[in-house]
ZAZALUM-93166 format. One record per residue (C-alpha): x, y, z; residue number from 1; residue in one letter. Coordinates in steps of 0.5 Angstrom, whole numbers, always signed. Example, Ala and Ser with C-alpha at 12.3 -4.5 7.8 and 13.67 -1.06 7.14 Angstrom:
2
rec xx +25 yy -9 zz +16 resi 1 resn A
rec xx +27 yy -2 zz +14 resi 2 resn S
// end
This chain:
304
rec xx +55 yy +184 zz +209 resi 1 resn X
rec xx +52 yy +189 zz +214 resi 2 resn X
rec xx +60 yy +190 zz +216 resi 3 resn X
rec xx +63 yy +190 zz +209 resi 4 resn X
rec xx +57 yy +197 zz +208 resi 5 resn X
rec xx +58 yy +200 zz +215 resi 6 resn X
rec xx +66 yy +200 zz +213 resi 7 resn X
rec xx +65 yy +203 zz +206 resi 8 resn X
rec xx +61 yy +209 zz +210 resi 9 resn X
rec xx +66 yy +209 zz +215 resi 10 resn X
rec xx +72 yy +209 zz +209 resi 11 resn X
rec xx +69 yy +214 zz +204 resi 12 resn X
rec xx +72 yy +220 zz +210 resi 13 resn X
rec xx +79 yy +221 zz +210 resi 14 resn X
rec xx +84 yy +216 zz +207 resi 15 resn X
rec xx +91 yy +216 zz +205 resi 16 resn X
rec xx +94 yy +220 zz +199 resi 17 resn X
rec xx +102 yy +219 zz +197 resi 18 resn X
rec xx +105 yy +226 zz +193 resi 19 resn X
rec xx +110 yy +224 zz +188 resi 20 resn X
rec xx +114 yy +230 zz +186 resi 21 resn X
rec xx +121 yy +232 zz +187 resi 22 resn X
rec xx +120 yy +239 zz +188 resi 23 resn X
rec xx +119 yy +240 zz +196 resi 24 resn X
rec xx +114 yy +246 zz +195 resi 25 resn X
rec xx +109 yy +243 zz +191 resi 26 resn X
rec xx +108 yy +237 zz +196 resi 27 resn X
rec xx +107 yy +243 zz +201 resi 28 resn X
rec xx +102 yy +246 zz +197 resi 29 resn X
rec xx +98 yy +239 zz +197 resi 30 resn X
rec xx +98 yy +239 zz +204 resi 31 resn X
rec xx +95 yy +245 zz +205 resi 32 resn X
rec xx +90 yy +243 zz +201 resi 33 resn X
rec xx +88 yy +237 zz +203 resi 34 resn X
rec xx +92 yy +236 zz +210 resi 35 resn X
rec xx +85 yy +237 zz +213 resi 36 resn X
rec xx +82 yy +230 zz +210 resi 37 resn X
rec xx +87 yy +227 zz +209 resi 38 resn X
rec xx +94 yy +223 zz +211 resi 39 resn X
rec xx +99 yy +226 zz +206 resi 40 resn X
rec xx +106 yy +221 zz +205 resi 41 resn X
rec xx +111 yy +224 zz +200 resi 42 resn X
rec xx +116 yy +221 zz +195 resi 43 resn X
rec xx +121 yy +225 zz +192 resi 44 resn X
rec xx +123 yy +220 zz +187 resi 45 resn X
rec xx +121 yy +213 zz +183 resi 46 resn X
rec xx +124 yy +208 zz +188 resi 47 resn X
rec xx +122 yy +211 zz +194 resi 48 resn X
rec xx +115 yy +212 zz +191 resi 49 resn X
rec xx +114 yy +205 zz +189 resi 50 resn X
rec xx +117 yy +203 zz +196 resi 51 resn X
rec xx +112 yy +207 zz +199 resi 52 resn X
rec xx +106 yy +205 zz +196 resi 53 resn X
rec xx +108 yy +198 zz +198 resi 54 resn X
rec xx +109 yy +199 zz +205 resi 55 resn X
rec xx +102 yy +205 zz +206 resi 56 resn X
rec xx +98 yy +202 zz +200 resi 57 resn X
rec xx +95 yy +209 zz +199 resi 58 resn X
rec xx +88 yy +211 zz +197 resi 59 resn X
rec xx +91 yy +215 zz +191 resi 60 resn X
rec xx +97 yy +217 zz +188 resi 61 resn X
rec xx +98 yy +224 zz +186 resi 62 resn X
rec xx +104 yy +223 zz +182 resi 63 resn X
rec xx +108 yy +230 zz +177 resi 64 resn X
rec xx +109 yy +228 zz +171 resi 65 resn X
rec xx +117 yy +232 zz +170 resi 66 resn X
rec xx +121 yy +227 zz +175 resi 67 resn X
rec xx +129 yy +227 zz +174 resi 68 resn X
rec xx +131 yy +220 zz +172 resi 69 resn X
rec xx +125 yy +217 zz +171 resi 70 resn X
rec xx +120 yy +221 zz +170 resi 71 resn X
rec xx +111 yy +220 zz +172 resi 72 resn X
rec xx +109 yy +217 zz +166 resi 73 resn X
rec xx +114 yy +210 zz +168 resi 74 resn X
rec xx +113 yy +211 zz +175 resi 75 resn X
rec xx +105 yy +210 zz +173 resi 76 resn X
rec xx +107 yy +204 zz +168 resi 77 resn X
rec xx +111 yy +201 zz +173 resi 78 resn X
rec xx +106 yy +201 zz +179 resi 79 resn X
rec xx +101 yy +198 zz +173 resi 80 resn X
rec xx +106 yy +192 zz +171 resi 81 resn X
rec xx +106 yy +191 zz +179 resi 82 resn X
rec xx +100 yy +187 zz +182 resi 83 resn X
rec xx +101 yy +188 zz +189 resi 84 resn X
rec xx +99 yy +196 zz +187 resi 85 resn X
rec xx +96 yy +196 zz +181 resi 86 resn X
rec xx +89 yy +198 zz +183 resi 87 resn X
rec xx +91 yy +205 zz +186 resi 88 resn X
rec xx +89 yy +209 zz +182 resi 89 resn X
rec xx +94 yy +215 zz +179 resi 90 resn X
rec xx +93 yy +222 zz +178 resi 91 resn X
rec xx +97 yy +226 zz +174 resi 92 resn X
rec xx +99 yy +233 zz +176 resi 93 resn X
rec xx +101 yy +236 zz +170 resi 94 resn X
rec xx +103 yy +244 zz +167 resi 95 resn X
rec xx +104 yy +240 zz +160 resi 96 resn X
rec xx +97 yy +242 zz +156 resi 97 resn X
rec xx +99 yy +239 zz +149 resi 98 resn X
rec xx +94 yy +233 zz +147 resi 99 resn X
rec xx +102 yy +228 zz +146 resi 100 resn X
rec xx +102 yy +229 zz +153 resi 101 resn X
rec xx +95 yy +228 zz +155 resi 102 resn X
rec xx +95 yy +222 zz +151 resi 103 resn X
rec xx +102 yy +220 zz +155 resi 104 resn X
rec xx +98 yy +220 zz +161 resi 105 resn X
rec xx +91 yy +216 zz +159 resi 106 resn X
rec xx +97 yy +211 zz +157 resi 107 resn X
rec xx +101 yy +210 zz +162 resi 108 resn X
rec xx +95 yy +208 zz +166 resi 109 resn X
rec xx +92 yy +214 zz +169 resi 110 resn X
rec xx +85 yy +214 zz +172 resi 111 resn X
rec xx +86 yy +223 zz +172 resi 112 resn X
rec xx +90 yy +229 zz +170 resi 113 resn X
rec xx +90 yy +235 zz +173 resi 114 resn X
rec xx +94 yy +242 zz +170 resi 115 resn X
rec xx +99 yy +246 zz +174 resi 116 resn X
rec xx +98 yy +251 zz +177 resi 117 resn X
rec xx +93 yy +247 zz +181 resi 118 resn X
rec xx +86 yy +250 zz +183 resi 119 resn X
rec xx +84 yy +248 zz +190 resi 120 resn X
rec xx +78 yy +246 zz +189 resi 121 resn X
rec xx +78 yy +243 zz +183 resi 122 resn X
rec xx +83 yy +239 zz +186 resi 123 resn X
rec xx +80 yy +237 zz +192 resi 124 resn X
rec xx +74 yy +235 zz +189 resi 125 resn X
rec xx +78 yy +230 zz +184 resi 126 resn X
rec xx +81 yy +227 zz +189 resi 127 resn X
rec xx +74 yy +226 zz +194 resi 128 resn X
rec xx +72 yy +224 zz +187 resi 129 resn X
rec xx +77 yy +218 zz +185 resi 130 resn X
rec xx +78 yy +216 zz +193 resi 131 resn X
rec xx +70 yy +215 zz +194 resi 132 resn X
rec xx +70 yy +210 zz +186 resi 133 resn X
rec xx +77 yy +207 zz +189 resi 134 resn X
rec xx +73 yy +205 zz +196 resi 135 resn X
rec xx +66 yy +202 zz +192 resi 136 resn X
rec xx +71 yy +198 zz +187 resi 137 resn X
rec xx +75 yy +196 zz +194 resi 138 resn X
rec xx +67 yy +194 zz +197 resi 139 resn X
rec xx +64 yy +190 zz +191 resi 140 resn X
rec xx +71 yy +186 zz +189 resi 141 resn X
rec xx +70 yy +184 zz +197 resi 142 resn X
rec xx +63 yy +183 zz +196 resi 143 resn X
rec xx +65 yy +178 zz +190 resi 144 resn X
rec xx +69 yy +174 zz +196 resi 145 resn X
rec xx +65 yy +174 zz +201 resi 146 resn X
rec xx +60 yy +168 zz +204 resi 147 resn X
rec xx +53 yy +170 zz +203 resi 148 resn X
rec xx +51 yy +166 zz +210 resi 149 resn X
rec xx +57 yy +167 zz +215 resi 150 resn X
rec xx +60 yy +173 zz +213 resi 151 resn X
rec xx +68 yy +170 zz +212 resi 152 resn X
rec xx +72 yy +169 zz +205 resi 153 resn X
rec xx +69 yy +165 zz +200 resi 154 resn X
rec xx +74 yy +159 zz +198 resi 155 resn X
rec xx +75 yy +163 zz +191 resi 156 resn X
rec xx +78 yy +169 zz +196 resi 157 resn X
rec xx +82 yy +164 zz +199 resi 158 resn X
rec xx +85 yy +161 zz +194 resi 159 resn X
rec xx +87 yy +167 zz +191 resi 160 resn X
rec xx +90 yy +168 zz +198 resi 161 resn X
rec xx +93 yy +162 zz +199 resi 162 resn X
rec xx +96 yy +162 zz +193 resi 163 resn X
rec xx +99 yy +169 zz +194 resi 164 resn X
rec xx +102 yy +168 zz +200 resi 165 resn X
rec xx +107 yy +162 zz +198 resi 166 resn X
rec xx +108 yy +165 zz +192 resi 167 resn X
rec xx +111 yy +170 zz +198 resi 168 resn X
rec xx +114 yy +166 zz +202 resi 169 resn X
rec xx +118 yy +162 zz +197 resi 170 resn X
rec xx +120 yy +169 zz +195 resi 171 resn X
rec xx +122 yy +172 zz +201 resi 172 resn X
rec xx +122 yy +165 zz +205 resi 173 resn X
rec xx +119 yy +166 zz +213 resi 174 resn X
rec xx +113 yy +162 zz +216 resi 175 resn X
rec xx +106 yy +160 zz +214 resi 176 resn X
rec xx +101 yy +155 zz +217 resi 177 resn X
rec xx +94 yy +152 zz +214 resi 178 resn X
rec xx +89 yy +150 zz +218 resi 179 resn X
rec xx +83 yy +145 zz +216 resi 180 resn X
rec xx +78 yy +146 zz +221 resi 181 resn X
rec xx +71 yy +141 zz +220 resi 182 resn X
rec xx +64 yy +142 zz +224 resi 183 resn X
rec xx +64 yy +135 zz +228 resi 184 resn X
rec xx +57 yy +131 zz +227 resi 185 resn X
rec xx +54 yy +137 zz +222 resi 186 resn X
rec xx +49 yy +133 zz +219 resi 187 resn X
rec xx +47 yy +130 zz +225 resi 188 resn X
rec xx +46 yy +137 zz +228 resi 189 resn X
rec xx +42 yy +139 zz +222 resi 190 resn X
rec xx +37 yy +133 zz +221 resi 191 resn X
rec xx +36 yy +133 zz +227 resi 192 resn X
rec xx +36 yy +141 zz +229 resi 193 resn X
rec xx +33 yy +143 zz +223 resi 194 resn X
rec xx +37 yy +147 zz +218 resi 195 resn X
rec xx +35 yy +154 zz +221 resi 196 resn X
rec xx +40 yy +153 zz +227 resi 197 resn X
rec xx +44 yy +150 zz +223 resi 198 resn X
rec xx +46 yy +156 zz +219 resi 199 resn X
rec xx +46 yy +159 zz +225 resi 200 resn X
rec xx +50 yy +154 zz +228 resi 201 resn X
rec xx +55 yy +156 zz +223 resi 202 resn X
rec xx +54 yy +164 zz +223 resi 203 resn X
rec xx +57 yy +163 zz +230 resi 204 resn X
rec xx +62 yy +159 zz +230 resi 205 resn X
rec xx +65 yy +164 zz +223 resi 206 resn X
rec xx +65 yy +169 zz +229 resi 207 resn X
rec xx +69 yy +166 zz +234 resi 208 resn X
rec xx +74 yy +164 zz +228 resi 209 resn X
rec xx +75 yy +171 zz +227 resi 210 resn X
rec xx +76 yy +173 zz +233 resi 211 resn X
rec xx +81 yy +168 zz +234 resi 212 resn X
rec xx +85 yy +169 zz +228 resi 213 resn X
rec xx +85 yy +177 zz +229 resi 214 resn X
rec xx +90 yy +179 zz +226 resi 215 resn X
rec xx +90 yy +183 zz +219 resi 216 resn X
rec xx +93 yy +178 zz +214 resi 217 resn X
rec xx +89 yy +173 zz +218 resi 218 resn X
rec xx +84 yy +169 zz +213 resi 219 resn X
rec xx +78 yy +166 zz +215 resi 220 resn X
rec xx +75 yy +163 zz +210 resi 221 resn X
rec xx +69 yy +157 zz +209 resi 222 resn X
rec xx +71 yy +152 zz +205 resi 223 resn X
rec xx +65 yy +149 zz +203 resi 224 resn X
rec xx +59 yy +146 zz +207 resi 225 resn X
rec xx +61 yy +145 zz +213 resi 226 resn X
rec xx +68 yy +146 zz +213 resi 227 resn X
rec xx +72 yy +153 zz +214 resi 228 resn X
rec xx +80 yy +154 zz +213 resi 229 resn X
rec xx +84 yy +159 zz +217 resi 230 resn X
rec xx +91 yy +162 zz +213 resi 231 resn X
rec xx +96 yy +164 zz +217 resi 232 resn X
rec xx +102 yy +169 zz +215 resi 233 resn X
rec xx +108 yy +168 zz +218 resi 234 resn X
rec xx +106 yy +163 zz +224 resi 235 resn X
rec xx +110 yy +157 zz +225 resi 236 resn X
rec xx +108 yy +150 zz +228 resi 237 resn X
rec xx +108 yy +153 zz +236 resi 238 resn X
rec xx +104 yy +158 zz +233 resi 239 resn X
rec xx +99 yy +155 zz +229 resi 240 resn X
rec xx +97 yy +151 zz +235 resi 241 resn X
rec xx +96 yy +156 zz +240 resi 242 resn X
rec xx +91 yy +159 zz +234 resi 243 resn X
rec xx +87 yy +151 zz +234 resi 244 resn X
rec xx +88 yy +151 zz +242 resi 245 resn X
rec xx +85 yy +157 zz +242 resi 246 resn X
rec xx +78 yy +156 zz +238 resi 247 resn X
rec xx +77 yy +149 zz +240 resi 248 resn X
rec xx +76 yy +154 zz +247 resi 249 resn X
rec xx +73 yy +159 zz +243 resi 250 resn X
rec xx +67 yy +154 zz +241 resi 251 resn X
rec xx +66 yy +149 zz +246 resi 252 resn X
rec xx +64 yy +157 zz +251 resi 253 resn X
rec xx +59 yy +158 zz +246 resi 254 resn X
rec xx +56 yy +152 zz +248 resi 255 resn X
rec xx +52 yy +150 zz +243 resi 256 resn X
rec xx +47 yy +144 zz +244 resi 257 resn X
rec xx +49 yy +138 zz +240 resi 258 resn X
rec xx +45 yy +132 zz +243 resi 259 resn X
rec xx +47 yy +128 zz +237 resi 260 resn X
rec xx +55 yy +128 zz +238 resi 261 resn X
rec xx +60 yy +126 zz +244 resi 262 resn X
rec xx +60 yy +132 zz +247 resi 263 resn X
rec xx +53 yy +135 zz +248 resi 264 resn X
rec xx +56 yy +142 zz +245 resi 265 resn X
rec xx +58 yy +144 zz +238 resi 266 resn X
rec xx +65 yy +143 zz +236 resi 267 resn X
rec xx +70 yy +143 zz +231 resi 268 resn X
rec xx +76 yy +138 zz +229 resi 269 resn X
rec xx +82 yy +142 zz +226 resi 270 resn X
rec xx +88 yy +140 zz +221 resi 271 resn X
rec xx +94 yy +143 zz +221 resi 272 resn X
rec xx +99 yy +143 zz +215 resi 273 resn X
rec xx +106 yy +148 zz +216 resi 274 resn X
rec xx +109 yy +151 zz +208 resi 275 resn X
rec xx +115 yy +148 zz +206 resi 276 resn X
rec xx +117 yy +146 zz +200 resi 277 resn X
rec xx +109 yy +145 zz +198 resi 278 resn X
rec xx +105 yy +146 zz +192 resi 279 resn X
rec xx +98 yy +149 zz +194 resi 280 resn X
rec xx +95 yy +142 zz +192 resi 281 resn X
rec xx +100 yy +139 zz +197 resi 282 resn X
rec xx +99 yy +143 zz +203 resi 283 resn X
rec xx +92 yy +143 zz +202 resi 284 resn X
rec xx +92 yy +136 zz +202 resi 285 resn X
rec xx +96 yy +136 zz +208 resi 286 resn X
rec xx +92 yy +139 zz +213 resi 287 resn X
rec xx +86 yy +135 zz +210 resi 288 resn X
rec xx +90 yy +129 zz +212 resi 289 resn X
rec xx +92 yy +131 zz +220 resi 290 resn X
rec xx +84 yy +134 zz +219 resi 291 resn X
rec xx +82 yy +126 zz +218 resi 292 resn X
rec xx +86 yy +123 zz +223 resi 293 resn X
rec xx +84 yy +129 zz +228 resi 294 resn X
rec xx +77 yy +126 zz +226 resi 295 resn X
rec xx +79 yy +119 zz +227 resi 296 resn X
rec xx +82 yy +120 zz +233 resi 297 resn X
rec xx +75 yy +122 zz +237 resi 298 resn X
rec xx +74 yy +129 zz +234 resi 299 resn X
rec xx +74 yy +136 zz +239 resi 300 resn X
rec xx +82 yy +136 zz +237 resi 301 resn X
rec xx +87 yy +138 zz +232 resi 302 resn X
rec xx +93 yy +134 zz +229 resi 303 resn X
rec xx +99 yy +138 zz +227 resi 304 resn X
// end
């Protein structure tokens, strides 16, 4: 929770804002309105704003209304019927003062309009405006997927994820692995350790998790109880297995004490499933699977 608030602060100065417009003069206004505070990417067109706003996922779009070809009320509804992007706010900017076209802007899905010529301040304090209720939704929507005791994704979160993530990868094929990781003797520890060192058990082995999966598309989630499940974008099986060698490691170094298991620290077992032709339901259960067999073969392991 603590870190989730301290990035808000952090976010709520600068962002990243895209300008779609096909006359280059007004992209340059823009800038030197809001090139101080902000990062400004451009787009002269629909394609290339839509492209854009999938590689950069921009704070805010700033997005003219006069466009040759297609013009910003399509590109808006565009962004909107995209899943991938249609929670970047849009504002239009507009030298049009009829209210059919007011109506055109609300209606394509616009959270603004700003009229033509701009003025500096107003547009300034629109945009802080916008990016600031862009970033509280970002952080409540992450609150509603966070595990309240360890701080990682919640399974809800790691569904929704999961499921995403080989709706990519049938799309546009590559790697992904699953890993199903299970506290080994948990109950023991807590009967006999009490369940504040348990909880705090857990709180520690969730931050060597994230430690050792580090990179942005990375999910550490706690599954339930005392099992968490790690989502790893484009990772094969060799890499799947550096990550589970690498916690295994990781763990076992906190040496937290467990004199109720076959070691006399705290330690994981991990199952590892890698996406092919799976459904959800069957990765999961495949990982499940290697994680029982790791169990059953002595713990403190994973099986791939």
């Amino acid at each position: 929770m603590s870190d989730l608030l301290a990035a808000f602060n952090q976010s709520t100065t600068g962002g990243t804002i895209l300008v779609v417009d096909d006359e280059p003069i007004n992209i340059q206004i823009i800038y030197q309105i809001l090139g101080n505070e902000y990062q400004i990417l451009m787009a002269t067109n629909a394609a290339q704003a839509l492209s854009v706003c999938k590689a950069s996922m921009p704070d805010l779009v700033l997005l003219d209304v006069m466009m040759p070809d297609v013009d910003g009320w399509q590109i808006c509804q565009q962004m909107k019927a995209d899943a991938e992007i249609a929670a970047i706010p849009v504002v239009f900017i507009t030298g049009m003062q009829q209210q059919s076209n007011e109506d055109a802007c609300w209606n394509a899905g616009a959270v603004d309009f700003i009229q033509k010529p701009v003025n500096p301040s107003t547009l300034r304090h629109r945009v802080n405006n916008h990016i600031t209720q862009k970033r509280l939704s970002d952080l409540l929507k992450s609150l509603a997927y966070v595990d309240g005791l360890t701080e990682v994704y919640n399974r809800r979160y790691f569904d929704d994820v999961l499921k995403q993530q080989l709706a990519l990868k049938n799309r546009n094929g590559g790697e992904l692995a699953l890993l199903l990781l299970d506290v080994d003797h948990f109950k023991a520890y807590n009967d006999s350790q009490g369940h504040l060192a348990g909880d705090d058990a857990l709180r520690k082995i969730s931050l060597a998790l994230k430690t050792c999966c580090h990179r942005p598309t990375d999910v550490v989630a706690r599954y339930g109880g005392e099992e968490f499940a790690i989502i790893l974008p484009n990772t094969n099986q060799q890499g799947a297995e550096q990550v589970a060698a690498m916690i295994l490691k990781t763990i076992a170094q906190l040496n937290i004490p467990h004199p109720h298991s076959t070691m006399p620290y705290v330690t994981v077992s991990i199952g590892i499933a890698i996406a092919s032709n799976h459904t959800m339901q069957t990765l999961i259960a495949e990982a499940d699977d290697k994680l029982y067999q790791a169990k059953q073969s002595g713990r403190n392991q994973y099986i791939s």
